[in-house]
N, C-alpha and C positions, 0 to 999 in steps of 0.2 A: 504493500500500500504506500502511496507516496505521498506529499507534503497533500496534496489536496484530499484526500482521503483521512487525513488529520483535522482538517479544514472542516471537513463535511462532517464527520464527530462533532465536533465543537456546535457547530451549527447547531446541528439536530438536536443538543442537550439545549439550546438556548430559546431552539422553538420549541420543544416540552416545557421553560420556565423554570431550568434546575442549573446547576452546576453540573462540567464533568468531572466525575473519578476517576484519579490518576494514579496508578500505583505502581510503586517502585521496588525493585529485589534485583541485588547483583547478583552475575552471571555465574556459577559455578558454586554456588552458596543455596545448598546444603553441598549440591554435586551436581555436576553440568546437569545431568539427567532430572535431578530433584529440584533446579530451577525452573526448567521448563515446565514440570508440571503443578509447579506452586504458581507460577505466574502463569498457566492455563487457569488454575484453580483461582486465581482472583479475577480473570477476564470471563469465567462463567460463573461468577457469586457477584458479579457487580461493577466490576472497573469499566468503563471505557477505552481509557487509554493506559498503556503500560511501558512501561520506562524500563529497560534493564542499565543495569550500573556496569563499568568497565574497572572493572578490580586493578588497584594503581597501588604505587607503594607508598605514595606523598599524600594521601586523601585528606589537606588540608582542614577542608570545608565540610568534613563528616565527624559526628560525635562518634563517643565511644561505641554504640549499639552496631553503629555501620562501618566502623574500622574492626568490629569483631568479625562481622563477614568476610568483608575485604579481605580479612587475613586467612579465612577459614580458602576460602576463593583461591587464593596464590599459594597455600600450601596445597592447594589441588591441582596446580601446573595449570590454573586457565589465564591463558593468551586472549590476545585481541581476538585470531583467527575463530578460537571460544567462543567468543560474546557474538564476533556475526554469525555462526553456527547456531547457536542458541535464536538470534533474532529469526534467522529463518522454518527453525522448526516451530515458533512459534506463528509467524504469518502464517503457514500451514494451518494447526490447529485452533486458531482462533481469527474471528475479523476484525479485532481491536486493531487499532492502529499500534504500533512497536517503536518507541524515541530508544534510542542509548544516552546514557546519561554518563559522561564522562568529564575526565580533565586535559588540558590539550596538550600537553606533554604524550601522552598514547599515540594521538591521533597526528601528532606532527612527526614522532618516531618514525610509525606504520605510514608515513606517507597520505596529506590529505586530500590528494585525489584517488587513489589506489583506497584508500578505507570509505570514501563516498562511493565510488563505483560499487565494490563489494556490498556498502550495505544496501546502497539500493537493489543490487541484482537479488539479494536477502530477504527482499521485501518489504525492507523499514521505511519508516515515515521521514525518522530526521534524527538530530542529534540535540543534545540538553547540553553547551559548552560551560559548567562552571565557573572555571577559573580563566577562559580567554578573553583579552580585553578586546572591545569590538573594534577597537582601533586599529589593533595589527590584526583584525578576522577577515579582512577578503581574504587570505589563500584559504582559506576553509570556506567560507560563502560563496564566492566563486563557485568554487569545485562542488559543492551540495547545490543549487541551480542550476548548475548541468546536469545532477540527476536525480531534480526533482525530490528535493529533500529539504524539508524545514531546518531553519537555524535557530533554536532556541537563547537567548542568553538572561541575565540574572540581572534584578535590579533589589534594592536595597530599600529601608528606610530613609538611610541615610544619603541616598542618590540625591545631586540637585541636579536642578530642574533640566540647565542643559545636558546632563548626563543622561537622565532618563528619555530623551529625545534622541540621544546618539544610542544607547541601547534599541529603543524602538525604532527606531530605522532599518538598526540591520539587521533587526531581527523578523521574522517569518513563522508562522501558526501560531503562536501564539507568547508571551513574556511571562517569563518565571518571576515571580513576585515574594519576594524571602519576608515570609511575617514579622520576623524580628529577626535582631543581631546575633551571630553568633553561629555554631555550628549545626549540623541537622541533629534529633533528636527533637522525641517525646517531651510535651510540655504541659502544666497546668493549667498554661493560659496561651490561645497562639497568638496574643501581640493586640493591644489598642491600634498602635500603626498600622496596622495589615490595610484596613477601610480605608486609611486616607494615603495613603501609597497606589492602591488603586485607584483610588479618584483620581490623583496626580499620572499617574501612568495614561490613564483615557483620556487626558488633557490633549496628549502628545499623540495619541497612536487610536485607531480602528480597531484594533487587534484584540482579539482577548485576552485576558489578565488572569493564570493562573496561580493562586497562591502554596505555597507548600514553605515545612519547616516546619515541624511540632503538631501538629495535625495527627492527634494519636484514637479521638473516639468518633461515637455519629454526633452526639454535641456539637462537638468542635467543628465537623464536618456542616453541620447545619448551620452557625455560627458564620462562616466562610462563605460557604454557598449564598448567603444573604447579599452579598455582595462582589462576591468576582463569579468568571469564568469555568472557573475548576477548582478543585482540590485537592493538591498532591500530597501521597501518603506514601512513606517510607520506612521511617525505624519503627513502626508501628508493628509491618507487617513481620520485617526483621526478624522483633524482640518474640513474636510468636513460635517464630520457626527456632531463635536460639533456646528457648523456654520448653519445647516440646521436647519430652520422651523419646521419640522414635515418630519418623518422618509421616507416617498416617495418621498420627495427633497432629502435627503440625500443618497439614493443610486444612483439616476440622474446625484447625484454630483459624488460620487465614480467612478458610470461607467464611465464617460466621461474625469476623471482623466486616470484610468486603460487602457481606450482607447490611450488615451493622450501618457503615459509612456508606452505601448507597442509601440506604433509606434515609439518613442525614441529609444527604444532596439534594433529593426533593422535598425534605420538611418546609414547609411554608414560613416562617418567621412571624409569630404575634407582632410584628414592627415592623410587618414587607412593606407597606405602604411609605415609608420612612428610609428605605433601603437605597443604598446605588444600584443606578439603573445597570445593566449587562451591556456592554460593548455591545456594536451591530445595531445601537438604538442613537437617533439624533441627540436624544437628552446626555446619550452619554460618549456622547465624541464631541468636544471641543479644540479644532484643528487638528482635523484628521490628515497623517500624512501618508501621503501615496495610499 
């Protein structure tokens, strides 16, 4: 599936009146095989859209839950070539759209036109760039446009204003929206800022606004959905699979999470009248560009 089939998800969750669920699990984490069918097992309990992570050895911008993986991943010898293997058995058995969620260090190694080619022939939608600044990102945008691939990148709270305009520029399906400071993991709270980050992002951009970062129940998940695009869910699902017994608990656990934060995403909000409006609506594009 390619960037516009990303597109068309987003869409469709926005003409039902929801948020999408986006859920995240690195590649090789419990074991190449047990990835695959944990992140089958959250695209048929509920995700929409599904992220695989690129297991790195510098995962700056991941807390502890998700540098457990990471590590569990690389002492299981997975490679890049992994993670597009994984992406493609997944476009196989599910019609979610498949992002990789990496750091650009992997992908400028592996070469970023040779790893766009690859993952599109794979099936993927696009990539989630963490840690690359959009400044030096045409050699990767570039090369993902030639084949039909979204460019994810990150913005912050603490983005100003022209920042967040150079993010949304060159970014494509959709903008990663970090609730609060700091690294990924489970929170009690996912961030006062998260609402007005978005508003400031649809200042700038058309695009939809997904938020991720702490996003651990359907609460929170409903919370969110009140006012952006999506939902992204990560050390959540993680912390289930590192928490289980033996690997058929652990997708028990995922589905019933997945179930959980779906039904989050279409909870209505006692305050929706009050809410920010969804990208793709005039009230909520102020200087849309391109």
């Amino acid at each position: 599936m390619s960037a516009a089939g990303l597109e068309g998800v987003l869409a469709a969750a926005r003409r039902e009146g929801r948020a999408a669920l986006i859920g995240y699990l690195p590649a090789g984490f419990p074991t190449v095989d047990g990835a695959v069918r944990a992140l089958t097992t959250m695209a048929e309990s509920g995700c929409d859209i599904l992220e695989v992570g690129l297991p790195y050895t510098d995962p700056v911008l991941d807390g502890p839950v998700n540098q457990d993986a990471n590590a569990v991943a690389l002492a299981n010898g997975v490679r890049t070539a992994d993670v597009l293997g994984t992406v493609a058995r997944l476009t196989r058995a599910t019609p979610a759209p498949v992002l990789v969620m990496t750091y650009w260090n992997p992908v400028c190694q592996y070469g970023p036109e040779r790893f766009a080619a690859e993952l599109a022939a794979a099936g993927g939608s696009g990539c989630l760039l963490l840690d690359l600044p959009v400044q030096h990102a045409p050699q990767w945008t570039e090369a993902a446009e030639r084949h039909g691939l979204a460019s994810v990148f990150l913005v912050a709270p603490t983005s100003t204003g022209p920042r967040l305009a150079r993010v949304a520029a060159a970014s494509t399906g959709f903008v990663y929206a970090a609730s609060s400071l700091g690294v990924t993991g489970m929170r009690q709270s996912v961030g006062e800022s998260a609402a007005g980050l978005v508003a400031r992002v649809r200042e700038v951009t058309g695009l939809p606004v997904c938020v991720g970062l702490g996003v651990s129940d359907g609460a929170q998940a409903a919370e969110i959905a009140a006012f952006a695009d999506g939902v992204i869910v990560g050390s959540a699902f993680v912390r289930r699979l590192l928490d289980a017994p033996e690997e058929d608990a652990g997708l028990t656990a995922i589905a019933a999470l997945a179930r959980e934060l779906a039904a989050g995403v279409r909870r209505r909000p006692e305050n929706s009248e009050n809410s920010s409006p969804k990208s793709g609506t005039r009230e909520g594009v102020a200087g849309k560009e391109g």
